[in-house]
C-alpha positions as CSV (number, residue, x, y, z in Angstrom):
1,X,12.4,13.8,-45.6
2,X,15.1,11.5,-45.2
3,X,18.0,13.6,-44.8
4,X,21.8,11.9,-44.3
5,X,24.3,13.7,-42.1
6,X,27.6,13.6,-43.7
7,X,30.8,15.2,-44.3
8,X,29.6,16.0,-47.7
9,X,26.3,17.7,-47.1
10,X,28.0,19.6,-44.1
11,X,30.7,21.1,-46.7
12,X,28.0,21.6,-49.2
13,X,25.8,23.3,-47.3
14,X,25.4,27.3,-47.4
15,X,26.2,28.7,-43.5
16,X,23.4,31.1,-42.6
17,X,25.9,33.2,-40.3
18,X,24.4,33.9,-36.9
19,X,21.8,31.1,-37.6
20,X,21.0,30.7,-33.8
21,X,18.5,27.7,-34.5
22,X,19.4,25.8,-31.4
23,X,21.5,27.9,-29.6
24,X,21.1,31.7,-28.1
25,X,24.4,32.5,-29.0
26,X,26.4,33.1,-32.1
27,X,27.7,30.2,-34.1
28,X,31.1,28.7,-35.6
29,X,30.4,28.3,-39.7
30,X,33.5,27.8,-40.4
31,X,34.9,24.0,-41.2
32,X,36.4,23.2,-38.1
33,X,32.3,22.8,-37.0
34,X,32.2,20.9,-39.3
35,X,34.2,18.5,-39.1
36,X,34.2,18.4,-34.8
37,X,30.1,17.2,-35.3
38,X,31.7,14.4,-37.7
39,X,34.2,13.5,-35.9
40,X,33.2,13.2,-32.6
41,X,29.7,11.1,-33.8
42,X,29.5,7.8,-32.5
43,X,26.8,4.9,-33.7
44,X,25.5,2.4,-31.1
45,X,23.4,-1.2,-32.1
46,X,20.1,-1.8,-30.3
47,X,17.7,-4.8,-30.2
48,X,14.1,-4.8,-31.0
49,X,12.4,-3.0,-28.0
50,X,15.2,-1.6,-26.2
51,X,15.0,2.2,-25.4
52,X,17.7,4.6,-26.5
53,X,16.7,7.1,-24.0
54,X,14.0,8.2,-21.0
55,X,11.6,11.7,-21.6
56,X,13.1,13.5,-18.9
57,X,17.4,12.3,-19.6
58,X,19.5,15.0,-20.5
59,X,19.6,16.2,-24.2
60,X,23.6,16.2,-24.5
61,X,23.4,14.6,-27.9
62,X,21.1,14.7,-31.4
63,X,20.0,11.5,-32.7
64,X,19.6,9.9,-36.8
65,X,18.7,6.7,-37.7
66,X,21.2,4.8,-39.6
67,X,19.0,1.4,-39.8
68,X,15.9,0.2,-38.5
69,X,12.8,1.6,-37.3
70,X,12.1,4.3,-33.7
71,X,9.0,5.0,-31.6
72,X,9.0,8.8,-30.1
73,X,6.3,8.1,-26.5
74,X,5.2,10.1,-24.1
75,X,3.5,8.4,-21.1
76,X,0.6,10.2,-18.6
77,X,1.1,9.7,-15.1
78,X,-1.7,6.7,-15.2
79,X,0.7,4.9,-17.2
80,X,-0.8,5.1,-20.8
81,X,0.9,5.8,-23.2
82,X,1.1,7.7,-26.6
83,X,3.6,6.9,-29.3
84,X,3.8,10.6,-31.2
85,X,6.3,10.1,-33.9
86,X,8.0,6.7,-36.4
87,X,10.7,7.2,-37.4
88,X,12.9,5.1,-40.1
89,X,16.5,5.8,-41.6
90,X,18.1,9.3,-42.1
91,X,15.4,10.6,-39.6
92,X,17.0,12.8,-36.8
93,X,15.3,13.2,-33.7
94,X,16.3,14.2,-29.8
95,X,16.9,17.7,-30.5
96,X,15.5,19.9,-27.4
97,X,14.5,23.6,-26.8
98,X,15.8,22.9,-23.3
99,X,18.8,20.9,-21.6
100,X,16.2,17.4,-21.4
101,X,14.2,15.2,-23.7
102,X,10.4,15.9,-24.2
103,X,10.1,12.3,-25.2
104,X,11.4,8.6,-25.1
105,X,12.5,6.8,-28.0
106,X,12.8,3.2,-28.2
107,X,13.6,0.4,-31.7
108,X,10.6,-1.1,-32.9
109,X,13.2,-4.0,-34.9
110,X,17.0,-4.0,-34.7
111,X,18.4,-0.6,-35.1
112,X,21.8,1.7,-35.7
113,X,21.7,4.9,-34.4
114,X,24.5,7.7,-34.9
115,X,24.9,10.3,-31.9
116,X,26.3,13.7,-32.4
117,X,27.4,15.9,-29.8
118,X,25.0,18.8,-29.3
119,X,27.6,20.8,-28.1
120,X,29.8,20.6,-31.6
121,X,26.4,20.5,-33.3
122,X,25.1,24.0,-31.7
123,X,28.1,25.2,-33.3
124,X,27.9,24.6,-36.7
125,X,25.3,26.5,-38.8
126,X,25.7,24.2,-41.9
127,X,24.3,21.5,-39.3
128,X,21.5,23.5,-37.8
129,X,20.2,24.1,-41.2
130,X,20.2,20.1,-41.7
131,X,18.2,19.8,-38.8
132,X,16.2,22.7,-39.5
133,X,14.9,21.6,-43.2
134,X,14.6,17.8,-41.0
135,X,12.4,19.5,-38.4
136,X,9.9,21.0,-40.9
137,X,9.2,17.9,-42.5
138,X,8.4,16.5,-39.5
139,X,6.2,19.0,-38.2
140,X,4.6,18.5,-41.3
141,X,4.4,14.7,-41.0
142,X,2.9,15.7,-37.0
143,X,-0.1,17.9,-38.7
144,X,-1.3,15.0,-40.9
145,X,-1.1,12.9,-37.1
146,X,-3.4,15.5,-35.5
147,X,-5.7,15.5,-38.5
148,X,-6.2,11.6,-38.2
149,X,-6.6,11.6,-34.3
150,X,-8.6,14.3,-34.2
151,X,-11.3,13.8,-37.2
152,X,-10.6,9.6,-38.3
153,X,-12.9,7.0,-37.7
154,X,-10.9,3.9,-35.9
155,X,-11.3,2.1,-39.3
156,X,-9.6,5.7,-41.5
157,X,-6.9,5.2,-38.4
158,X,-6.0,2.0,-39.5
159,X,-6.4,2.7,-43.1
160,X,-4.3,5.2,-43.2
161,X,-1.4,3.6,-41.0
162,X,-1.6,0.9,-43.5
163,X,-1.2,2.7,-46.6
164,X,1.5,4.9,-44.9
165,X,3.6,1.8,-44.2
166,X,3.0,0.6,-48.1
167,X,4.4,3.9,-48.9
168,X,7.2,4.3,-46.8
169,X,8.2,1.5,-44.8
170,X,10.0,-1.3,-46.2
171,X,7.7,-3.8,-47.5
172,X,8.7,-7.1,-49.9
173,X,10.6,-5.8,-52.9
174,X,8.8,-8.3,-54.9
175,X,5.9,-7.4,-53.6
176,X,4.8,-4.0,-53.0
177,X,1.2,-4.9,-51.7
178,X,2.7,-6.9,-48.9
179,X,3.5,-4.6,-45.7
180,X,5.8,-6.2,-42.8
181,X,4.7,-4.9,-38.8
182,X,7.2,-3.7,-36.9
183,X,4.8,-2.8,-33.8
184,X,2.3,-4.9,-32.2
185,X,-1.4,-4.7,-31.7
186,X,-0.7,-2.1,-28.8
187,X,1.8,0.1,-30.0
188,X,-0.4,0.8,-32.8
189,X,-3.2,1.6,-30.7
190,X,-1.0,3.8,-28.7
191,X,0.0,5.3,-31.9
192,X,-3.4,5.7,-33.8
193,X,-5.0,6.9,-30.1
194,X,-7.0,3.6,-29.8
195,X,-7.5,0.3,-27.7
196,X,-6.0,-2.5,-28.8
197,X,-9.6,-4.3,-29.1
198,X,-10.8,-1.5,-31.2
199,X,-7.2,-1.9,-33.7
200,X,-7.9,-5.5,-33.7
201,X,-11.2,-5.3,-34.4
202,X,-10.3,-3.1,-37.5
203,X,-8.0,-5.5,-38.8
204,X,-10.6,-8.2,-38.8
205,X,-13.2,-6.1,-40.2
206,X,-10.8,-5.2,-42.6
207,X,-10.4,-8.7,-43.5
208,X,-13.8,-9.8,-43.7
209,X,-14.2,-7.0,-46.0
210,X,-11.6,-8.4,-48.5
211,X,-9.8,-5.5,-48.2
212,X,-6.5,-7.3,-46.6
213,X,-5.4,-10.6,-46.2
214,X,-3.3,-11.0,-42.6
215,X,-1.2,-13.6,-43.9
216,X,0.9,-14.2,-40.4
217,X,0.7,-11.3,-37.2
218,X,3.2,-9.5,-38.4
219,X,2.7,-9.6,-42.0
220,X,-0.4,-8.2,-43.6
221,X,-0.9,-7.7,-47.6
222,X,-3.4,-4.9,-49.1
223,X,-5.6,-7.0,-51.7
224,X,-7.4,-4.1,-52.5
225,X,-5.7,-1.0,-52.6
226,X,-8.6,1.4,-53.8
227,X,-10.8,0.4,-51.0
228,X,-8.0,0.8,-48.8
229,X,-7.8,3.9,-50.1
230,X,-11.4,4.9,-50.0
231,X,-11.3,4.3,-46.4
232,X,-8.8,6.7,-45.8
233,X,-10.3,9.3,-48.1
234,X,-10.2,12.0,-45.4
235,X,-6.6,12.3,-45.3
Protein backbone atom coordinates (compact mmCIF):
# COMPACT_ATOMS: atom_id res chain seq x y z
CA UNK A 1 0.00 0.00 0.00
CA UNK A 2 1.24 3.16 -1.12
CA UNK A 3 0.02 5.49 1.45
CA UNK A 4 0.89 9.65 1.05
CA UNK A 5 1.39 11.57 4.26
CA UNK A 6 -0.36 14.80 3.87
CA UNK A 7 -2.10 17.56 5.50
CA UNK A 8 -5.27 16.14 4.09
CA UNK A 9 -5.18 12.59 5.18
CA UNK A 10 -3.87 13.73 8.66
CA UNK A 11 -7.28 15.98 8.98
CA UNK A 12 -9.23 13.25 7.48
CA UNK A 13 -8.21 10.77 9.47
CA UNK A 14 -10.43 9.35 12.56
CA UNK A 15 -8.03 9.81 16.06
CA UNK A 16 -8.15 6.59 17.88
CA UNK A 17 -7.66 8.52 21.35
CA UNK A 18 -4.97 6.91 23.54
CA UNK A 19 -3.79 5.05 20.34
CA UNK A 20 -0.26 4.36 21.91
CA UNK A 21 1.14 2.67 18.62
CA UNK A 22 4.61 4.00 18.94
CA UNK A 23 4.66 5.51 22.03
CA UNK A 24 4.02 4.26 25.90
CA UNK A 25 2.35 7.26 26.72
CA UNK A 26 -0.82 9.03 25.94
CA UNK A 27 -1.16 10.99 22.73
CA UNK A 28 -2.09 14.59 21.31
CA UNK A 29 -5.12 14.00 18.62
CA UNK A 30 -5.91 17.14 18.42
CA UNK A 31 -4.73 19.46 15.16
CA UNK A 32 -1.91 21.08 16.52
CA UNK A 33 -0.26 17.25 16.02
CA UNK A 34 -1.17 17.57 13.17
CA UNK A 35 0.02 20.11 11.77
CA UNK A 36 3.73 20.14 13.99
CA UNK A 37 4.41 16.39 11.92
CA UNK A 38 3.70 18.60 8.64
CA UNK A 39 5.35 21.25 9.44
CA UNK A 40 8.42 20.45 10.81
CA UNK A 41 9.03 17.54 7.72
CA UNK A 42 11.81 18.06 5.70
CA UNK A 43 12.78 16.24 2.17
CA UNK A 44 16.49 15.51 1.27
CA UNK A 45 17.77 14.41 -2.62
CA UNK A 46 20.05 11.31 -2.71
CA UNK A 47 22.07 9.70 -5.57
CA UNK A 48 21.85 6.17 -6.80
CA UNK A 49 23.67 4.10 -3.99
CA UNK A 50 24.05 6.54 -1.32
CA UNK A 51 22.74 5.41 2.19
CA UNK A 52 20.15 7.51 4.00
CA UNK A 53 21.03 5.85 7.24
CA UNK A 54 23.31 3.00 9.26
CA UNK A 55 21.36 -0.10 11.28
CA UNK A 56 22.44 0.94 14.50
CA UNK A 57 21.89 5.37 14.09
CA UNK A 58 19.47 6.75 16.14
CA UNK A 59 15.67 6.54 15.11
CA UNK A 60 14.89 10.38 15.68
CA UNK A 61 12.90 10.56 12.50
CA UNK A 62 10.20 8.35 10.26
CA UNK A 63 11.03 7.99 6.75
CA UNK A 64 8.52 8.02 3.13
CA UNK A 65 9.54 7.85 -0.17
CA UNK A 66 8.60 10.70 -2.30
CA UNK A 67 10.49 9.46 -5.57
CA UNK A 68 12.71 6.73 -6.40
CA UNK A 69 13.40 3.41 -5.28
CA UNK A 70 15.02 2.10 -1.25
CA UNK A 71 16.86 -1.12 -0.18
CA UNK A 72 16.08 -2.00 3.78
CA UNK A 73 19.88 -4.48 4.66
CA UNK A 74 20.94 -6.02 7.37
CA UNK A 75 24.55 -7.25 7.29
CA UNK A 76 26.09 -10.41 9.48
CA UNK A 77 29.25 -9.87 11.13
CA UNK A 78 31.12 -11.79 8.11
CA UNK A 79 30.05 -9.12 5.98
CA UNK A 80 27.14 -10.64 3.90
CA UNK A 81 24.52 -9.15 3.51
CA UNK A 82 20.67 -9.42 3.21
CA UNK A 83 18.45 -6.76 1.60
CA UNK A 84 14.93 -7.47 3.57
CA UNK A 85 12.63 -5.00 2.18
CA UNK A 86 12.05 -2.55 -1.57
CA UNK A 87 10.58 -0.01 -1.19
CA UNK A 88 9.17 2.61 -3.94
CA UNK A 89 7.01 5.97 -3.50
CA UNK A 90 4.56 6.63 -0.61
CA UNK A 91 6.35 3.78 1.27
CA UNK A 92 7.27 4.75 4.95
CA UNK A 93 9.95 3.07 6.63
CA UNK A 94 12.46 3.81 9.76
CA UNK A 95 10.03 3.49 12.35
CA UNK A 96 11.58 1.68 15.52
CA UNK A 97 10.23 -0.20 18.67
CA UNK A 98 13.38 1.23 20.35
CA UNK A 99 15.52 4.62 20.21
CA UNK A 100 17.85 2.95 16.92
CA UNK A 101 17.37 1.52 13.53
CA UNK A 102 17.13 -2.29 13.05
CA UNK A 103 18.15 -1.78 9.53
CA UNK A 104 20.07 0.40 6.83
CA UNK A 105 18.46 1.92 3.99
CA UNK A 106 20.16 2.99 0.98
CA UNK A 107 18.66 4.43 -3.05
CA UNK A 108 18.74 1.88 -5.49
CA UNK A 109 18.31 5.12 -8.43
CA UNK A 110 17.96 8.85 -7.56
CA UNK A 111 15.62 9.34 -4.70
CA UNK A 112 13.47 12.10 -2.54
CA UNK A 113 12.82 11.23 0.77
CA UNK A 114 10.53 13.24 3.31
CA UNK A 115 11.67 13.04 7.18
CA UNK A 116 9.26 13.59 9.91
CA UNK A 117 10.11 14.10 13.38
CA UNK A 118 9.26 11.10 15.50
CA UNK A 119 8.93 13.16 18.31
CA UNK A 120 5.80 15.30 16.70
CA UNK A 121 4.84 12.09 14.94
CA UNK A 122 4.51 9.99 18.42
CA UNK A 123 2.13 12.56 19.19
CA UNK A 124 -0.31 12.48 16.76
CA UNK A 125 -2.75 9.48 16.59
CA UNK A 126 -4.14 10.44 13.12
CA UNK A 127 -0.36 9.75 12.09
CA UNK A 128 0.15 6.56 13.95
CA UNK A 129 -2.86 5.12 12.36
CA UNK A 130 -1.11 6.07 8.78
CA UNK A 131 1.79 4.21 9.76
CA UNK A 132 -0.08 1.55 11.35
CA UNK A 133 -2.46 0.56 8.15
CA UNK A 134 1.44 1.21 6.24
CA UNK A 135 3.02 -1.30 8.66
CA UNK A 136 0.44 -4.18 7.96
CA UNK A 137 0.87 -4.08 4.37
CA UNK A 138 4.22 -4.53 4.76
CA UNK A 139 4.29 -7.26 7.02
CA UNK A 140 2.22 -8.70 4.64
CA UNK A 141 4.53 -7.95 1.67
CA UNK A 142 7.44 -9.64 4.37
CA UNK A 143 5.30 -13.09 4.67
CA UNK A 144 5.19 -13.54 0.84
CA UNK A 145 9.46 -12.82 1.23
CA UNK A 146 9.65 -15.72 3.78
CA UNK A 147 7.53 -17.96 1.68
CA UNK A 148 9.87 -17.47 -1.48
CA UNK A 149 13.18 -17.85 0.60
CA UNK A 150 12.12 -20.48 2.50
CA UNK A 151 10.22 -22.93 -0.12
CA UNK A 152 11.47 -21.30 -3.94
CA UNK A 153 13.66 -22.85 -6.25
CA UNK A 154 16.57 -20.16 -7.33
CA UNK A 155 14.68 -20.13 -10.71
CA UNK A 156 10.73 -19.41 -8.69
CA UNK A 157 13.17 -16.58 -6.84
CA UNK A 158 13.83 -14.98 -9.89
CA UNK A 159 10.51 -15.58 -11.35
CA UNK A 160 8.84 -14.13 -9.01
CA UNK A 161 11.10 -10.95 -8.51
CA UNK A 162 10.52 -10.44 -12.05
CA UNK A 163 6.86 -10.50 -12.27
CA UNK A 164 6.78 -8.38 -8.95
CA UNK A 165 8.78 -5.66 -10.75
CA UNK A 166 6.20 -5.90 -13.97
CA UNK A 167 3.63 -5.41 -11.43
CA UNK A 168 4.78 -2.76 -9.35
CA UNK A 169 7.74 -1.14 -10.39
CA UNK A 170 7.85 1.30 -13.06
CA UNK A 171 8.39 -0.35 -16.25
CA UNK A 172 8.00 1.39 -20.03
CA UNK A 173 4.58 2.99 -20.28
CA UNK A 174 4.40 1.80 -23.78
CA UNK A 175 5.46 -1.21 -22.83
CA UNK A 176 4.33 -3.07 -20.04
CA UNK A 177 6.37 -6.35 -20.72
CA UNK A 178 9.54 -4.42 -20.53
CA UNK A 179 10.93 -4.17 -16.74
CA UNK A 180 13.86 -1.51 -16.04
CA UNK A 181 16.64 -2.96 -13.03
CA UNK A 182 17.28 -0.75 -10.49
CA UNK A 183 19.71 -3.35 -8.51
CA UNK A 184 22.49 -5.24 -9.85
CA UNK A 185 23.29 -8.89 -10.18
CA UNK A 186 24.34 -8.81 -6.32
CA UNK A 187 21.75 -6.87 -4.64
CA UNK A 188 19.37 -9.19 -6.10
CA UNK A 189 21.07 -12.10 -4.81
CA UNK A 190 21.26 -10.46 -1.56
CA UNK A 191 17.63 -9.92 -1.87
CA UNK A 192 16.29 -13.28 -3.25
CA UNK A 193 19.00 -15.13 -0.56
CA UNK A 194 21.28 -16.25 -3.53
CA UNK A 195 24.85 -15.95 -5.06
CA UNK A 196 25.24 -13.82 -7.69
CA UNK A 197 26.38 -16.93 -10.06
CA UNK A 198 23.31 -18.79 -9.22
CA UNK A 199 20.91 -15.20 -10.13
CA UNK A 200 22.94 -14.99 -13.19
CA UNK A 201 22.77 -18.27 -14.09
CA UNK A 202 18.82 -17.95 -13.76
CA UNK A 203 18.76 -15.07 -16.00
CA UNK A 204 20.49 -17.02 -18.75
CA UNK A 205 18.55 -19.98 -18.33
CA UNK A 206 15.78 -17.92 -18.42
CA UNK A 207 16.75 -16.68 -21.65
CA UNK A 208 17.69 -19.68 -23.36
CA UNK A 209 14.31 -20.76 -22.42
CA UNK A 210 12.62 -17.93 -24.43
CA UNK A 211 11.09 -16.92 -21.46
CA UNK A 212 12.94 -13.24 -21.41
CA UNK A 213 14.91 -11.43 -23.68
CA UNK A 214 17.85 -9.27 -21.64
CA UNK A 215 17.81 -6.58 -24.00
CA UNK A 216 20.79 -4.41 -22.19
CA UNK A 217 21.93 -5.24 -18.17
CA UNK A 218 19.61 -3.27 -16.82
CA UNK A 219 16.72 -3.75 -18.94
CA UNK A 220 15.05 -7.07 -19.29
CA UNK A 221 11.55 -7.77 -21.22
CA UNK A 222 9.12 -10.86 -20.29
CA UNK A 223 8.38 -12.51 -23.86
CA UNK A 224 6.44 -14.97 -22.24
CA UNK A 225 4.42 -13.98 -19.45
CA UNK A 226 2.55 -17.39 -18.72
CA UNK A 227 5.73 -19.29 -18.47
CA UNK A 228 7.00 -16.72 -16.33
CA UNK A 229 4.18 -17.21 -14.49
CA UNK A 230 4.29 -20.95 -14.32
CA UNK A 231 7.56 -20.70 -12.88
CA UNK A 232 6.49 -18.89 -10.03
CA UNK A 233 3.34 -20.95 -9.52
CA UNK A 234 4.19 -21.51 -5.90
CA UNK A 235 3.57 -18.06 -4.80
Amino acid sequence: MNTVIDRSLLQGATPLGECGVFTHGGSDTGPDANEAVIRTASVCRYGQHETIFFEGDQAQTVCQVVEGAVMLYKLLPDGRRQVVELLGPGDVFGFARGEFRDSAAETLSATRVRFYDRGHAQKSCSFQRILANQMLSQLEAMHDHAMLLGRMSAMERVARYLLKLAGHVSGDVDEPSVIRLAMTRQEIADYLGLTIETVSRSFSELRRRGVIVLEKQDRVRIANQRAMEDLAIAC
